[in-house]
PASEBA-1860 file (N, C-alpha, C; in nm, 3 decimals):
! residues 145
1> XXXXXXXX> 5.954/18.628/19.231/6.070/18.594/19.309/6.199/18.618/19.228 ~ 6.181/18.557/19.104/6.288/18.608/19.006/6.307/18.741/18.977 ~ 6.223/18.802/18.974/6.232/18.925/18.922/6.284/19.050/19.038 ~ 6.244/18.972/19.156/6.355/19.059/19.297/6.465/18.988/19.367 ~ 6.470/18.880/19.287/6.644/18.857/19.283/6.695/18.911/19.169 ~ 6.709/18.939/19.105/6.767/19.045/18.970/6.758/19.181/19.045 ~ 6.655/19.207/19.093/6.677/19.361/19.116/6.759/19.368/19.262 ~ 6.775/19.270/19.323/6.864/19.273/19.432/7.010/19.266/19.379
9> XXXXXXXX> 7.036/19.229/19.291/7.163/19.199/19.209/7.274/19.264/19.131 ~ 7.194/19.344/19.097/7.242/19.469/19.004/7.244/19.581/19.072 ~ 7.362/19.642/19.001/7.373/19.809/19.071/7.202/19.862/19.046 ~ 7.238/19.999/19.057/7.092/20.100/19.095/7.125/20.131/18.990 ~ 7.228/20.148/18.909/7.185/20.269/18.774/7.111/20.132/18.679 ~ 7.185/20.042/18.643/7.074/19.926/18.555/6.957/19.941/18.587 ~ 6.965/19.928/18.745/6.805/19.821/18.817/6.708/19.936/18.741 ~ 6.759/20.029/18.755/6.650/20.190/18.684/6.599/20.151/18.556
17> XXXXXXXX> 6.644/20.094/18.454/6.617/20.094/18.336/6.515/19.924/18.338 ~ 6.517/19.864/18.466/6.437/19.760/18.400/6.320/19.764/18.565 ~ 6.334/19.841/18.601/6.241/19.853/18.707/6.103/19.849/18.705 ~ 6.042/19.910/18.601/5.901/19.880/18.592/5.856/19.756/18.530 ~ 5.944/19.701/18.461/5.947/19.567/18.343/5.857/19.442/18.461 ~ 5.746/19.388/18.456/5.732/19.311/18.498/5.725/19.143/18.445 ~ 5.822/19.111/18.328/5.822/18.992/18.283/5.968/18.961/18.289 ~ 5.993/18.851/18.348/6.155/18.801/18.391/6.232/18.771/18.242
25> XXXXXXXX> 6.155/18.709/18.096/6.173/18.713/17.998/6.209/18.845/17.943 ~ 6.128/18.956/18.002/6.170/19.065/17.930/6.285/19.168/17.961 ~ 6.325/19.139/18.086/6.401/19.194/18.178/6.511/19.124/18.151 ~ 6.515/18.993/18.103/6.671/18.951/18.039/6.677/18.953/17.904 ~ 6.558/18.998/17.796/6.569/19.025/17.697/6.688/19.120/17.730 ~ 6.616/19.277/17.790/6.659/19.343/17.808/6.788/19.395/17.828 ~ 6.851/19.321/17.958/7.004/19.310/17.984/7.071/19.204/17.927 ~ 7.037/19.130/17.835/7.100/19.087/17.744/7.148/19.149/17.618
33> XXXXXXXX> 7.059/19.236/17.556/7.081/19.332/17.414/7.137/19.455/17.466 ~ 7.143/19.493/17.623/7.266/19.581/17.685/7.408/19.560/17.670 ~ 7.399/19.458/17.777/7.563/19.433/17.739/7.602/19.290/17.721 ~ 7.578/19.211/17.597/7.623/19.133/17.503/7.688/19.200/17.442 ~ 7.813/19.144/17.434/7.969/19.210/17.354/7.983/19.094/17.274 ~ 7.893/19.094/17.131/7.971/19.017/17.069/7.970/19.121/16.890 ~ 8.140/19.139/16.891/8.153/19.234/16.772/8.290/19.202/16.730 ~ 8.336/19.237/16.637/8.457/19.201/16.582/8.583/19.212/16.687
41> XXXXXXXX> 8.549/19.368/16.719/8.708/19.376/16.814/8.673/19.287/16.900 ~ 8.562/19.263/16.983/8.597/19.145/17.129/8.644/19.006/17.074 ~ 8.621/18.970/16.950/8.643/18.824/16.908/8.818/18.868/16.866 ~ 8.851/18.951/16.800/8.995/18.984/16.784/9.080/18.973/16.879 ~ 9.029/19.086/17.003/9.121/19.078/17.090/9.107/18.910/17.204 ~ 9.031/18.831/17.175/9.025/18.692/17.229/9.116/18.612/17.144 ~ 9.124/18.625/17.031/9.218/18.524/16.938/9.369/18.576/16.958 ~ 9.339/18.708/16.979/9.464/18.787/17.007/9.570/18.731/17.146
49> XXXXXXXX> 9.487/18.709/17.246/9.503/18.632/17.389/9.529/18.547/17.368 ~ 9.458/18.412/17.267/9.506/18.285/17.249/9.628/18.283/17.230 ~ 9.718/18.338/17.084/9.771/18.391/16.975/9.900/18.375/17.086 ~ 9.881/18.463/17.171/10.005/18.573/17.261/10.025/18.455/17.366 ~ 9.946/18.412/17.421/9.934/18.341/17.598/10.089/18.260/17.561 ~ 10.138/18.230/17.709/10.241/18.170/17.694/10.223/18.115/17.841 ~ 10.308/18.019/17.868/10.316/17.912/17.973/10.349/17.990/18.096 ~ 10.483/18.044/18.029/10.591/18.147/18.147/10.610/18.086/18.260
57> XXXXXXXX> 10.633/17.934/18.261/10.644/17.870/18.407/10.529/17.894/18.477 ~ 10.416/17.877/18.459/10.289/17.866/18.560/10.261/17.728/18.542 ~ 10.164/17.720/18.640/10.163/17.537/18.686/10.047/17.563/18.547 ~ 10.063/17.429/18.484/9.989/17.404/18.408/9.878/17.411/18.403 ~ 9.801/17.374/18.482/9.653/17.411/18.533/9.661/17.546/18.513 ~ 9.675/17.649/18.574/9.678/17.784/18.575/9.639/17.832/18.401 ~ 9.772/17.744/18.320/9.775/17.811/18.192/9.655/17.722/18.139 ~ 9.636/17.571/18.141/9.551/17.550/18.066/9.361/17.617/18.071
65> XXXXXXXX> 9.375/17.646/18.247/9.260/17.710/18.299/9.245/17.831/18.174 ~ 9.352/17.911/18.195/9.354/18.033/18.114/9.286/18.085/17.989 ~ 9.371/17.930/17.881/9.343/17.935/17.788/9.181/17.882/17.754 ~ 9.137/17.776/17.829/9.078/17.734/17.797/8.902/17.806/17.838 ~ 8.921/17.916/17.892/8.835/18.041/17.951/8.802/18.076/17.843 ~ 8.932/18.166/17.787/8.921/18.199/17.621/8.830/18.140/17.526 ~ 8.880/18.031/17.559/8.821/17.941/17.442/8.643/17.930/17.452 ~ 8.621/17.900/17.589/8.475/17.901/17.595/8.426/18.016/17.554
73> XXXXXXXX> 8.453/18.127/17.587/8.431/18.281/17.611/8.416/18.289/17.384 ~ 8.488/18.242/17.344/8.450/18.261/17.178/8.424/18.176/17.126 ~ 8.377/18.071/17.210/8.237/17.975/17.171/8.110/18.003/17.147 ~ 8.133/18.105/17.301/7.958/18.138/17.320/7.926/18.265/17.209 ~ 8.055/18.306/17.175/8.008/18.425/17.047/7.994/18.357/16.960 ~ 8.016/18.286/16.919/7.952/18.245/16.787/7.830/18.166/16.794 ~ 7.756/18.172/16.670/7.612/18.165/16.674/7.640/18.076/16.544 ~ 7.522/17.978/16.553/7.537/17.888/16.416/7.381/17.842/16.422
81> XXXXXXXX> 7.386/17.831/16.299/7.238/17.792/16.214/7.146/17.686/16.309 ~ 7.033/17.651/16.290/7.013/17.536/16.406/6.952/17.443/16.269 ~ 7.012/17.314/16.303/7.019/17.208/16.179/6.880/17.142/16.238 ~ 6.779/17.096/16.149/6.643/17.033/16.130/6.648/16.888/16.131 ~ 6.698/16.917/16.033/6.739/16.716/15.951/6.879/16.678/15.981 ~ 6.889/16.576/16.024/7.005/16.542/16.066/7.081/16.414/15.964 ~ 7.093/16.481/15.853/7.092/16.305/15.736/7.269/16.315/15.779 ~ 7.338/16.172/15.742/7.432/16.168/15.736/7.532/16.226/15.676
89> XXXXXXXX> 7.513/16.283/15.540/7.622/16.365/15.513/7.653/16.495/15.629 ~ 7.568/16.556/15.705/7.577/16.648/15.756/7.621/16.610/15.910 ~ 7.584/16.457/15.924/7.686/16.445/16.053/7.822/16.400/16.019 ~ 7.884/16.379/15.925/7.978/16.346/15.917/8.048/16.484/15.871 ~ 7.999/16.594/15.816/8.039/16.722/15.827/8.078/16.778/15.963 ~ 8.001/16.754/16.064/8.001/16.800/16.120/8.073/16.762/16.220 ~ 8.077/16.615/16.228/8.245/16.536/16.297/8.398/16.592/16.220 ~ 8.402/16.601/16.119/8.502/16.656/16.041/8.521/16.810/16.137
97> XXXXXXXX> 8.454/16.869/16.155/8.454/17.042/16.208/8.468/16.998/16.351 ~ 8.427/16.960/16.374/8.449/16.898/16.550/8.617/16.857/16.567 ~ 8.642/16.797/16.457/8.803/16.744/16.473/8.882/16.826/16.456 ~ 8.885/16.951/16.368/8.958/17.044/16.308/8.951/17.157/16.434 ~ 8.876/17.163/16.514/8.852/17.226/16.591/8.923/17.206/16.713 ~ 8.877/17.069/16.739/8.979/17.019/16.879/9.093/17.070/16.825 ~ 9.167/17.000/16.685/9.329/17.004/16.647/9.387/17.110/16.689 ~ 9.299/17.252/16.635/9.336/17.372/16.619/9.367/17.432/16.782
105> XXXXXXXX> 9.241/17.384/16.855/9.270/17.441/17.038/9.417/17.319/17.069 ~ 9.397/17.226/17.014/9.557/17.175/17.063/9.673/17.257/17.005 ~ 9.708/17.237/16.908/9.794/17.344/16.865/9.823/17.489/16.929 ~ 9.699/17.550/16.936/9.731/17.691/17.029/9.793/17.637/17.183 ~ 9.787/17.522/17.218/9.794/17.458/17.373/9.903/17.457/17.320 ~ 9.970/17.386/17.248/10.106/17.345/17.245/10.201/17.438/17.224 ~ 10.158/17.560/17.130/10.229/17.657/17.083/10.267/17.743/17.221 ~ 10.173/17.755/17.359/10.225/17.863/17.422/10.282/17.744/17.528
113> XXXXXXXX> 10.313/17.643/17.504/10.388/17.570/17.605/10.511/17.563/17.610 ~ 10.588/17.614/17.741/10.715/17.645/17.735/10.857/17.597/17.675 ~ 10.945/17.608/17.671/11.004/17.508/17.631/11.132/17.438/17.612 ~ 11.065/17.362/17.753/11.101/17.217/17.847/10.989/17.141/17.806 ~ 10.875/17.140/17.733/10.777/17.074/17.668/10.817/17.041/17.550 ~ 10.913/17.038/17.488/10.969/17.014/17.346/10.937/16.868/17.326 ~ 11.015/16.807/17.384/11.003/16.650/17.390/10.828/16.601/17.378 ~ 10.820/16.639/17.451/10.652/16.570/17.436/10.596/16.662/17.340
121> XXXXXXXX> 10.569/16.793/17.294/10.495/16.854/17.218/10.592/16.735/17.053 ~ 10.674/16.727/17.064/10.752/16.667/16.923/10.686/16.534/16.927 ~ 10.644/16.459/17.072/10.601/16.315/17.026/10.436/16.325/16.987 ~ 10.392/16.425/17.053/10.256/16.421/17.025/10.245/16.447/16.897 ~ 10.308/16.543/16.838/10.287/16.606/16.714/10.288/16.477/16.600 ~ 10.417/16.359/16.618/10.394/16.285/16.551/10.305/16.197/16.519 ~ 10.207/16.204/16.592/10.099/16.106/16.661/10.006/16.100/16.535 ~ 9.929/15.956/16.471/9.862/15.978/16.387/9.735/16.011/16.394
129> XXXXXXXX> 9.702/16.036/16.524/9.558/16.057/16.556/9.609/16.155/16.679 ~ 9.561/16.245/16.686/9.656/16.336/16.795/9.522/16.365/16.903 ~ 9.571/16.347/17.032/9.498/16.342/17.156/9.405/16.469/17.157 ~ 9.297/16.507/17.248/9.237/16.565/17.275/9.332/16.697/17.390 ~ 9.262/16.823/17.382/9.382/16.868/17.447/9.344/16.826/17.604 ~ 9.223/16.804/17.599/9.203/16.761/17.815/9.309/16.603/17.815 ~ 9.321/16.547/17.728/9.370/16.427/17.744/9.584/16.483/17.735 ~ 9.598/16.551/17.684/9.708/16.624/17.617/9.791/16.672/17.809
137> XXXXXXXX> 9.706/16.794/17.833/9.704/16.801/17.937/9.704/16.728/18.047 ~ 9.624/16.638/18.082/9.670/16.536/18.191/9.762/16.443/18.154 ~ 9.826/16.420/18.011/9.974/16.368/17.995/10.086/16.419/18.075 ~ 10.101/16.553/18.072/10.156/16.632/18.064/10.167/16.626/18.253 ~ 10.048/16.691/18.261/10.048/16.680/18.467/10.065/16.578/18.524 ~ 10.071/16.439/18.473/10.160/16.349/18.552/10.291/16.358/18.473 ~ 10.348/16.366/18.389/10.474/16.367/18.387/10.541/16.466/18.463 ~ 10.479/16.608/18.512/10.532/16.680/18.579/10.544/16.656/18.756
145> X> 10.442/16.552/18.717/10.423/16.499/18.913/10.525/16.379/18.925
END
């Protein structure tokens, strides 16, 4: 059943190359090691998008939607080790990278936010524990409502 919903799905020039394949495992092996784009330029030109994006007066949603596409989109490229043992030094590593991480997607949030956001990007910034950007964001959309 899986395997003729896939072939109902796809153009005819793919469906050709996995047409005789009768294992649904192997058939997304397959079109997976096709076209998986994960290589330097696609991760460049994604940081590149972050980097550049700007508000330009779009409803916030719009931009945070935007950015935050991006963001998933060079999540899923990166690939990381798969951890066994879970002792505490290594979760507390790994909360540390979790935080630096949020900070960093806030910052790119704040950086392409226009600016009539001054005021609040200046109070947040002072903040000693600085918000999450989903939390950042719905600051932001009720003050605009």
């Amino acid at each position: 059943m899986v395997i003729s919903w896939i072939h109902n799905n796809i153009s005819d020039s793919i469906k050709e190359c996995i047409l005789f394949v009768n294992s649904v495992a192997k058939i997304w092996k397959s079109l997976e090691q096709r076209f998986q784009v994960i290589n330097g330029s696609r991760k460049y030109k994604l940081n590149r998008e972050i980097f550049s994006l700007k508000h330009n007066g779009s409803s916030l949603v719009e931009y945070y939607t935007t950015i935050s596409t991006i963001w998933e989109e060079l999540e899923d490229m990166n690939v990381y080790p798969v951890i066994r043992t879970m002792s505490g030094d290594i979760q507390v590593i790994l909360k540390a990278l979790d935080v630096q991480k949020q900070e960093a997607k806030l910052f790119q949030f704040l950086n392409g936010l226009d600016e009539n956001y001054n005021s609040q990007r200046s109070q947040i910034l002072m903040m000693s524990l600085l918000p999450s950007v989903k939390v950042m964001c719905s600051v932001i959309q009720q003050e605009e409502s």
